[in-house]
N, C-alpha and C positions, 0 to 999 in steps of 0.2 A: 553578545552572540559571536560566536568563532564560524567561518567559514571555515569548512572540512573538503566540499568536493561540487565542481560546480562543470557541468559540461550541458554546451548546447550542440546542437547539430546532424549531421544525417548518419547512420547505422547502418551498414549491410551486412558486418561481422563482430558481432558483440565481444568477441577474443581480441581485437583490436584496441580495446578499449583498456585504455591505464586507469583502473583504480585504485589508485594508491591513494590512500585517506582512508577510504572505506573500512570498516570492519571485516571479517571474514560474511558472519551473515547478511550480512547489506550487499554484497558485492555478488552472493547468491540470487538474493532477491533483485536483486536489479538486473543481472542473466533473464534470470527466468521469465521474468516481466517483458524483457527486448527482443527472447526468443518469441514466445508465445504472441508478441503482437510483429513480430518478423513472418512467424510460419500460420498467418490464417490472414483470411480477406473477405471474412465476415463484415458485418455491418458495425455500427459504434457499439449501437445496444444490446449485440451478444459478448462485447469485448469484457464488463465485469466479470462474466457467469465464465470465460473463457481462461481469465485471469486467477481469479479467487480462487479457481478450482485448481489450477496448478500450483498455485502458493499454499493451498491446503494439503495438497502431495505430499510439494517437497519437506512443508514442516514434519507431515507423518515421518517421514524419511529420515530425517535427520532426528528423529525419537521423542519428537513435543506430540503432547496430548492437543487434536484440533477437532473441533466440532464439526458436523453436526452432534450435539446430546441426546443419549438413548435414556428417557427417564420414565421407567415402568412399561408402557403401550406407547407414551409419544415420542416422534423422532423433534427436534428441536435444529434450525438448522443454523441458526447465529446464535451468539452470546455476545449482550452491548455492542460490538466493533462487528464491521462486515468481514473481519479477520481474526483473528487469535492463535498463539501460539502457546501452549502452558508447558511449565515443566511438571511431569509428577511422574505416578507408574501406574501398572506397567510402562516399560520403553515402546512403544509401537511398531518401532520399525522393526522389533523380531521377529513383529505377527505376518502371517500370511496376507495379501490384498485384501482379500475379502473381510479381514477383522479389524484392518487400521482405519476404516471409513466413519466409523463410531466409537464415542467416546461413552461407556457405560457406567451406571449410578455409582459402584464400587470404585471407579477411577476417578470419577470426579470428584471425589472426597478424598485423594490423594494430590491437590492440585497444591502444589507449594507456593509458586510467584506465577506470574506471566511474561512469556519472555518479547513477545512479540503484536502488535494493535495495529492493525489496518483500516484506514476510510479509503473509500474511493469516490470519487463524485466529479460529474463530467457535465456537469451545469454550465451555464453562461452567464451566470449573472455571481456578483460579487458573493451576497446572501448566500449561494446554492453552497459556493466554497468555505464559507467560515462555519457554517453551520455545522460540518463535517468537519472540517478540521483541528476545532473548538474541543472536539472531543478527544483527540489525543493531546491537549495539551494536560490536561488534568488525567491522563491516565497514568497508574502506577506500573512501568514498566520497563524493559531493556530499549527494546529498540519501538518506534514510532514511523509506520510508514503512509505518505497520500500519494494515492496514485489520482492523476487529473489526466482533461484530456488537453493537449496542449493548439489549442484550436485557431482557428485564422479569421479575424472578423474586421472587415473590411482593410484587410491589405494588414494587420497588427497580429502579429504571434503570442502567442501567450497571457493575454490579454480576457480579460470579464468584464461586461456591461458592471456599470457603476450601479447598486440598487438603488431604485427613486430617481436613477437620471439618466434618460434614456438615450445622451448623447454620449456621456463618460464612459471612458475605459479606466481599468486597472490594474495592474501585471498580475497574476497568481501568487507568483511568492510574494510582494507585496502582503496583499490579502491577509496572508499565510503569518508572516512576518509580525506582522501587526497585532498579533494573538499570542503569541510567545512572551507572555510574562511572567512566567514562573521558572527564578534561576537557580535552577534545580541539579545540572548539566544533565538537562535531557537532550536524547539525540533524535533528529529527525532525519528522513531521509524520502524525498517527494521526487515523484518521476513522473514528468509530463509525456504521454503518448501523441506521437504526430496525429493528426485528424486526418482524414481521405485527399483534401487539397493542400496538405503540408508533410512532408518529409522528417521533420526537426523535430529528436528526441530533446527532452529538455532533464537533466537530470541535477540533481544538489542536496547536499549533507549539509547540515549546520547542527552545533549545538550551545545550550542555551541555557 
């Protein structure tokens, strides 16, 4: 496993921030991810629906086919991952707003690779994290991202109830870490969001 990019700490200007390691798209995703939970003060449990929806955007934008799937009458609004990126055509981001929102029967049989797989999962216990994150390891892809929530449980940062042991903690990347065994050089790239009583973004690239 190569460490690539590894930052902990507090955020009030995401342009302050040296990514140097990162990829070009990594370094987007991670913006977008700091702004969006920078510029709202909703609660935890609107933060996926808040996030997902911006990273489903920006992929239209930058020209990846992203779901929701229009297949005959039904709208579909994942495929396996809580994220997707594909490359195929049309390019979307030619289209007008209104037509990049969906991905239609004729496109999605022009799907070539995938460029991009998202979990997110804001659990407290060990289990909640691997179970999601289990599924990018085996995905065939460019880039692999988890967004978590980087939460404060009794005075520890970053940190997950042990499952079955209701006194243990366990750090997230740990967790995380521990599931990477396929050396494949797949790259990851996980962003802990501070929780309401913590400040500290937690961010790190490795690959594997």
């Amino acid at each position: 496993m190569i460490e690539i990019f590894a930052y902990e700490g507090v955020v009030s200007d995401v342009n302050s921030l040296d990514f140097y390691g990162l990829m070009q798209y990594e370094e987007l995703l991670v913006k977008n991810v700091i702004e969006t939970r920078l510029n709202q003060c909703s609660k935890s449990d609107k933060w996926t629906d808040l996030i997902l929806g911006n990273l489903k955007q920006l992929g239209r934008n930058l020209g990846f086919l992203v779901p929701p799937f229009q297949l005959g009458g039904n709208i579909r609004d994942e495929w396996v991952y809580d994220l997707v990126w594909m490359e195929g055509s049309p390019n979307p981001s030619q289209r007008v707003d209104k037509d990049k929102i969906r991905v239609k029967w004729e496109e999605i049989r022009t799907i070539r690779r995938l460029i991009l797989a998202c979990e997110s999962e804001f659990g407290e216990y060990e289990a909640d994290i691997a179970e999601d994150f289990m599924k990018l390891v085996y995905c065939n892809c460019d880039f692999r991202l988890f967004i978590y929530l980087n939460r404060k449980i009794r005075g520890e940062i970053g940190k997950v109830c042990i499952s079955g042991d209701n006194s243990g903690r366990i750090d997230i990347l740990e967790v995380c870490r521990n599931f990477c065994k396929t050396p494949m050089k797949q790259r990851y790239l996980l962003i802990g969001l501070p929780e309401k009583d913590c400040d500290i973004f937690r961010i790190n690239c490795w690959v594997v």
